[in-house]
N, C-alpha and C positions, 0 to 999 in steps of 0.2 A: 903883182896884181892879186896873186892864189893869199898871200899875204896878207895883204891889206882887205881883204873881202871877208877874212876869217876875223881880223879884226874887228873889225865894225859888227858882224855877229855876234861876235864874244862882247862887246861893249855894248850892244841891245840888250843880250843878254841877260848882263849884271846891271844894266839901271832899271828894266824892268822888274828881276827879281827884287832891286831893293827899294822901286817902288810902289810893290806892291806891300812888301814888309814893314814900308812909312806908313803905308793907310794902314794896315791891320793894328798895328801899333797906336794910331790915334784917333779911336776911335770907330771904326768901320769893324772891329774884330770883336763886339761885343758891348751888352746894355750894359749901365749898372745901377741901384737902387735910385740914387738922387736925380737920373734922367728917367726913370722911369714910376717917380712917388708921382707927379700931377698928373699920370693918366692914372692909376691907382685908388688919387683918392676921387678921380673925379667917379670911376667907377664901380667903389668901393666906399662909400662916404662915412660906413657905423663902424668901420674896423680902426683901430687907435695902429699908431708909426709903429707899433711893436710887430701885429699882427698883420699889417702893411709889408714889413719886413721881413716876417716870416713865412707870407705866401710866396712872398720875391726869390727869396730862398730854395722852395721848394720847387718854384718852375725854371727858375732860372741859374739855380747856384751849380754846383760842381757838378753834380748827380740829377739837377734839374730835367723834369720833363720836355721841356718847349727848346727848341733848337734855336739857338741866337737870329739866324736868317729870318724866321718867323714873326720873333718879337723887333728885328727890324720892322719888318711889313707892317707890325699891327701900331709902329709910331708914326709912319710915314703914314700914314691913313687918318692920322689924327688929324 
């Protein structure tokens, strides 16, 4: 019984862990430009796909300001 109870723990476990690492993986782990240009240009309409680009960059890329969680919220509000 001690057995089979550790099991089943152990196999919550690891399908939990792995599926949470499917969602992070497909898409829940982060914006990226192309899902994030039609809020852009809607709120940004005189900046040309460069400069569109380059803001996205600056808040959003490696060293971005805006924390992914965030720029979740402000699509989902779209």
């Amino acid at each position: 019984m001690r057995k089979f109870v550790i099991g089943i723990l152990g196999a919550g476990f690891i399908l939990g862990a792995g599926t949470y690492a499917f969602a992070e993986e497909n898409g829940n782990g982060g914006l990226n430009f192309g899902q994030m240009k039609p809020m852009i240009e809607e709120m940004h309409p005189d900046l040309s796909t460069k400069e569109q680009k380059d803001m996205f960059e600056s808040c959003h890329g490696k060293d971005g300001m805006m924390q992914q969680s965030g720029a979740e919220s402000m699509m989902n509000n779209f």
